[in-house]
C-alpha positions as CSV (number, residue, x, y, z in Angstrom):
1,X,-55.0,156.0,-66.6
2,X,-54.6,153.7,-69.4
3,X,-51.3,153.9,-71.5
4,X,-53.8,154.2,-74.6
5,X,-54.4,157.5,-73.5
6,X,-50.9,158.7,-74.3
7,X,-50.8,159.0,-77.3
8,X,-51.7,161.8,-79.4
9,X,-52.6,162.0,-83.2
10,X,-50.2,164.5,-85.8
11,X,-51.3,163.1,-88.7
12,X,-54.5,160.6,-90.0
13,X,-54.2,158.7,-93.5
14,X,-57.4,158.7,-94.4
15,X,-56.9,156.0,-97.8
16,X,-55.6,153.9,-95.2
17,X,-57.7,154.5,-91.8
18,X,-54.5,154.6,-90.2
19,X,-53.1,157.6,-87.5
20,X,-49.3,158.8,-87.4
21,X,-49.1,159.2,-83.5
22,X,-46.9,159.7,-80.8
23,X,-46.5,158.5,-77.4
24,X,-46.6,161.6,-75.2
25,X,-44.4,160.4,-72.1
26,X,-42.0,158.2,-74.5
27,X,-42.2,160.0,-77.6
28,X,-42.1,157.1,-79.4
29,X,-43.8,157.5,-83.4
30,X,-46.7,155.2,-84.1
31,X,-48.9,154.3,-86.9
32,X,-51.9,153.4,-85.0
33,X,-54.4,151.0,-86.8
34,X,-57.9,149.1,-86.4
35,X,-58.2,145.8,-87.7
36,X,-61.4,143.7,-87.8
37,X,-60.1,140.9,-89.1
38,X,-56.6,139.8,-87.2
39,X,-54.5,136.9,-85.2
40,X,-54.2,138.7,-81.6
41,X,-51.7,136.0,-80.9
42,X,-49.3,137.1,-83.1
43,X,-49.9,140.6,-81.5
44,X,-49.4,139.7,-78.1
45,X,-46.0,137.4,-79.0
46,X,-44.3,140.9,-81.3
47,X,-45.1,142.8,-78.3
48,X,-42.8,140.5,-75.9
49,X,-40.8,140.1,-78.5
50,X,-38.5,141.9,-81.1
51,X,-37.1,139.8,-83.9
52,X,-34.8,141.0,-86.2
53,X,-35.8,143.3,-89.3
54,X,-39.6,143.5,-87.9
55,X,-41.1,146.5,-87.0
56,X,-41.7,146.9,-83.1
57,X,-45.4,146.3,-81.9
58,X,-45.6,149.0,-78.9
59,X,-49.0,148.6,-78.2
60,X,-52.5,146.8,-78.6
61,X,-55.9,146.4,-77.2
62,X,-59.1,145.1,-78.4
63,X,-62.5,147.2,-78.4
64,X,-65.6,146.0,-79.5
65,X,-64.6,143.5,-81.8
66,X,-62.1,145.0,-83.5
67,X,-57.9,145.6,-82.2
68,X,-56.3,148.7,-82.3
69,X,-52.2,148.5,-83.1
70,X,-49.4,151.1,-82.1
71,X,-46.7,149.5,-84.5
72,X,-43.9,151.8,-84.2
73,X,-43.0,154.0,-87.1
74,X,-40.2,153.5,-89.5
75,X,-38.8,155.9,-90.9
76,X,-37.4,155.2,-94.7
77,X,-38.4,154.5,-98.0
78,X,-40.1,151.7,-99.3
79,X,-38.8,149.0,-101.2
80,X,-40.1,150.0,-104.6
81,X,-39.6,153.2,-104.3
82,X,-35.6,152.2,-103.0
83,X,-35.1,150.4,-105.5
84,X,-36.7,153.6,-108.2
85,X,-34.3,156.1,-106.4
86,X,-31.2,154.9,-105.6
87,X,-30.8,152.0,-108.2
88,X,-28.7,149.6,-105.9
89,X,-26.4,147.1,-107.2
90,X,-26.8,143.2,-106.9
91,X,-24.9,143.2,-103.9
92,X,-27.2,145.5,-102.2
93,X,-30.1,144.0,-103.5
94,X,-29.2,140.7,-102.2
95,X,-28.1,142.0,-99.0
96,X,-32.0,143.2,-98.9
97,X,-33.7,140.0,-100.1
98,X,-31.3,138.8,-97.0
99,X,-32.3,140.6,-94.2
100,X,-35.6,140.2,-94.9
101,X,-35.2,135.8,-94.8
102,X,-33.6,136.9,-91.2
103,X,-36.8,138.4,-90.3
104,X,-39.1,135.7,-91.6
105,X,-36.9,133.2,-90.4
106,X,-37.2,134.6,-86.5
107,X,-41.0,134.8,-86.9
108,X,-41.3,131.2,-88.2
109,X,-38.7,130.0,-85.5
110,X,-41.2,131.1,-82.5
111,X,-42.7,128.8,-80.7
112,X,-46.1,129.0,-82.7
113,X,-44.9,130.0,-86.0
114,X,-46.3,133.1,-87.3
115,X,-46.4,133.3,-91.0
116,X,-46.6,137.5,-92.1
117,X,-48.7,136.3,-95.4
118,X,-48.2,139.8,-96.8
119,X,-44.5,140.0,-98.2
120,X,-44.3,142.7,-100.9
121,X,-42.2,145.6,-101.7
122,X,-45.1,148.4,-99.4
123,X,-44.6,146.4,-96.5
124,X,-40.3,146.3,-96.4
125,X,-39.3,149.6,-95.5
126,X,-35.2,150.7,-96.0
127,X,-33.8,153.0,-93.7
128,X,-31.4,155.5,-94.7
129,X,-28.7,153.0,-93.6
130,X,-30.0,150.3,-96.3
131,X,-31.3,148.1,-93.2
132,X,-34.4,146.1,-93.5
133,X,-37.6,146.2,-91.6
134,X,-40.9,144.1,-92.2
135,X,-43.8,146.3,-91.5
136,X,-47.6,145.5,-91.4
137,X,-48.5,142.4,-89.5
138,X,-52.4,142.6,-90.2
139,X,-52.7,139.7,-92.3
140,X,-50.0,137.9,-90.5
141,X,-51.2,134.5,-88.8
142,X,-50.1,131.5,-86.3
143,X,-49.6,128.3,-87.7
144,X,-51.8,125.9,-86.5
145,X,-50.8,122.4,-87.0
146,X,-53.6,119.9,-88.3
147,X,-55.2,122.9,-89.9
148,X,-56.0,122.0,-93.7
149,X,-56.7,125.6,-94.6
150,X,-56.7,129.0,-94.0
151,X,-60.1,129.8,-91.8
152,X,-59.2,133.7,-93.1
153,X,-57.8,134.4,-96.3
154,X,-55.5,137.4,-96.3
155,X,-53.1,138.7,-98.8
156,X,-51.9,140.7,-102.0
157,X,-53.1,139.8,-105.2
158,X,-49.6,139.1,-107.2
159,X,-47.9,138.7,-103.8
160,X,-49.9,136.2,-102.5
161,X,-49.3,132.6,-102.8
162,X,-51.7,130.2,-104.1
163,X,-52.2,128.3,-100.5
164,X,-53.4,131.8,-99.7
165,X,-56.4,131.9,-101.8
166,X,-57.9,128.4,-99.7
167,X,-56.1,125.5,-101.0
168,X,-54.1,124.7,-98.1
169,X,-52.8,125.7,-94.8
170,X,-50.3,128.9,-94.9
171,X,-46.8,127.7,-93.6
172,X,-43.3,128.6,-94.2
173,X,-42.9,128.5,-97.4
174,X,-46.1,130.9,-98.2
175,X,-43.6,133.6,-97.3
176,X,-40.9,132.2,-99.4
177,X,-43.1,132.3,-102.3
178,X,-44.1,136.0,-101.2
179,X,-39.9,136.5,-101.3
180,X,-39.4,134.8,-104.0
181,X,-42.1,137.1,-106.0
182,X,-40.0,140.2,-104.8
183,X,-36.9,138.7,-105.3
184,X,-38.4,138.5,-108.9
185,X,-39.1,142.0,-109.1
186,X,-35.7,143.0,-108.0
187,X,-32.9,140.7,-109.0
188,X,-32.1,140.4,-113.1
189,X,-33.8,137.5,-115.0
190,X,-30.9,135.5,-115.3
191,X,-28.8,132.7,-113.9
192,X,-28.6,132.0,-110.8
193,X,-31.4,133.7,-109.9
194,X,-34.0,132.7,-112.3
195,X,-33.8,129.3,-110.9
196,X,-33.9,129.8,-107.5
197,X,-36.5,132.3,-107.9
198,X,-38.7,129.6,-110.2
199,X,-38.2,127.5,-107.3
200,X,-39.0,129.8,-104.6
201,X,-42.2,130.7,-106.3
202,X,-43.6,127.4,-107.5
203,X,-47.2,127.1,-107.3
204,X,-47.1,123.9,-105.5
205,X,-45.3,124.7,-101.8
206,X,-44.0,121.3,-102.1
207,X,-41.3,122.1,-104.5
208,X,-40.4,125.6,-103.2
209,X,-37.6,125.7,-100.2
210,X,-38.7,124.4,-97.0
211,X,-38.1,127.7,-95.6
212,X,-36.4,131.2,-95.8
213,X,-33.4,130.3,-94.6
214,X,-32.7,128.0,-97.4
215,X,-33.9,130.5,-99.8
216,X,-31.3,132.7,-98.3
217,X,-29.1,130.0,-98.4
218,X,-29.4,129.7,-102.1
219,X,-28.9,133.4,-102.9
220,X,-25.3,133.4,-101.8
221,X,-24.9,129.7,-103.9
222,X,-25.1,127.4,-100.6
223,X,-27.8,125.2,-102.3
224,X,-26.0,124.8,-105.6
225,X,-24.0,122.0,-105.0
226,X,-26.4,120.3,-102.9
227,X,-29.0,120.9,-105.5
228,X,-26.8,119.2,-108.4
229,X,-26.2,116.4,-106.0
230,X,-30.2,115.8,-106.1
231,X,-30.8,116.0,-109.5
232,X,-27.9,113.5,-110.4
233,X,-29.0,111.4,-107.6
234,X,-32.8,111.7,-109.1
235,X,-31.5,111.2,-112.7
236,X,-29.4,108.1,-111.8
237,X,-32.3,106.4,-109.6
238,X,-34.4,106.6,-113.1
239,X,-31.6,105.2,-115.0
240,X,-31.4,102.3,-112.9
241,X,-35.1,102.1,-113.0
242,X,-35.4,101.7,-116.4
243,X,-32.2,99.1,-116.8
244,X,-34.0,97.4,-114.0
245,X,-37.7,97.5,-116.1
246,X,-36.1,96.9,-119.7
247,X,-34.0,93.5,-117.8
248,X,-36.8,92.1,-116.1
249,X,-39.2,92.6,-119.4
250,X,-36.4,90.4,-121.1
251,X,-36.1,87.8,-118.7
252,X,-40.0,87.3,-118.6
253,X,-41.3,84.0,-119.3
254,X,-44.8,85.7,-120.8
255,X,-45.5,88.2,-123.0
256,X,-47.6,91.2,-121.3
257,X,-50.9,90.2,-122.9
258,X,-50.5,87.1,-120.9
259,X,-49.7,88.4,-117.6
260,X,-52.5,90.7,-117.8
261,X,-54.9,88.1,-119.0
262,X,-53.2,85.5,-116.1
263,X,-54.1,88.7,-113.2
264,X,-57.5,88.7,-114.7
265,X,-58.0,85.5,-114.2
266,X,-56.1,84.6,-111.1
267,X,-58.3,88.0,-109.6
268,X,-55.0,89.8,-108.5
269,X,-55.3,93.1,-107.3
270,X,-53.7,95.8,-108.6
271,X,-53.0,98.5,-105.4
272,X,-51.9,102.5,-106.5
273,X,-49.0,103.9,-103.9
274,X,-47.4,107.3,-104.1
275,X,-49.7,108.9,-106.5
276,X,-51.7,112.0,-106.5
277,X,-54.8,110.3,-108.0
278,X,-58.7,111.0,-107.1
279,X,-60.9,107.9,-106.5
280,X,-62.7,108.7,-110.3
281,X,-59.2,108.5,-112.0
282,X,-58.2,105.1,-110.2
């Protein structure tokens, strides 16, 4: 008798086509759920696994195209509503935005990354000891490397990041932007935070952190320094730059119009490095 058959049904969502269900021999609480569209990789590595702050995966199977998911039932509040009801203090809050990096941070650490793609406040439930758990993995995906875009796109409009929507591959940092968004919704609009969650949420991944750990990193003031550190170094590499530029411009033995005219002539050619610029604009 399949293990499948255990479980009975106390209570169906019908907004959600989802079924609150329990496991008859372990008494364990479900949500059970069908998904059409899903990653059974990432499926079959929660269910071997348990990383921390992620809800357990007991159970899964595929049937006629579609998977059926026994992720076990958490029992809290969720984040929004939390936050509405108990009105936590910045300590707290942080301590949240925390524990969910932890989470993230184990799921991008395994041996195929899996990126959850759907980070907003419905899917981070808080029990009543203020512990963290990541819930919902039906958008969630492995990272595949050499992949240059998303073959499914997945995701919360608001929460998602632009990468999301068919631009690029979904990484790391697509969860730090879906972190940084909440991060936004939770934390006070002011310094420290409105920089780190500007950077956290930048629309190009390139300039968000590398990763949730350095996000977390940055919400206890771990990155400041370092961060200073770069922009000085950054600001001083121009100023040399342009020293370097307005000396050799003195020192030139033609004027510009010359040298131009000279390449011209001479058939020199001019070769674009380190830009972002399509064959039309070059």
């Amino acid at each position: 008798m399949s293990s499948m058959n255990y479980y009975k049904t106390l209570q169906e969502y019908k907004n959600k086509n989802q079924f609150l269900v329990m496991n008859e021999v372990t008494r364990d609480i479900c949500l059970k759920k069908t998904l059409t569209v899903y990653d059974i990789e990432v499926f079959a590595w929660l269910k071997s696994h348990q990383p921390p702050h992620t809800a357990e995966i007991m159970d899964y199977y595929e049937e006629n195209g579609e998977l059926i998911v026994f992720e076990r039932f958490i029992s809290g509040l969720p984040l929004d509503e939390y936050i509405r009801k108990n009105n936590p203090g910045i300590k707290q809050r942080v301590k949240i935005l925390s524990e969910i990096c932890d989470g993230l941070t184990s799921l991008h650490q395994s041996p195929r990354p899996i990126i959850h793609r759907d980070i907003k406040a419905q899917n981070i439930i808080i029990d009543a000891n203020g512990s963290v758990t990541i819930v919902d993995f039906d958008a969630a995906k492995v990272y595949k490397s050499g992949e240059s875009c998303d073959t499914v796109l997945l995701g919360t409009e608001g929460h998602a990041a632009p990468e999301q929507y068919g631009f690029a591959q979904s990484d790391p940092r697509t969860d730090v932007y879906g972190v940084g968004i909440l991060a936004k919704e939770i934390l006070p609009n002011k310094k420290p935070y409105s920089s780190i969650i500007q950077k956290a949420t930048s629309m190009d991944p390139r300039f968000r952190y590398a990763n949730t750990r350095q996000f977390k990193d940055a919400l206890h003031g771990k990155n400041f320094g370092r961060d200073k550190a770069i922009v000085l170094g950054i600001v001083l590499t121009v100023v040399l730059t342009v020293i370097s530029l307005y000396l050799s411009l003195l020192s030139a033995t033609l004027t510009p119009a010359r040298k131009a005219a000279t390449n011209v002539l001479n058939k020199v050619s001019i070769v674009y490095t380190g830009g972002d610029y399509t064959a039309d604009e070059l």
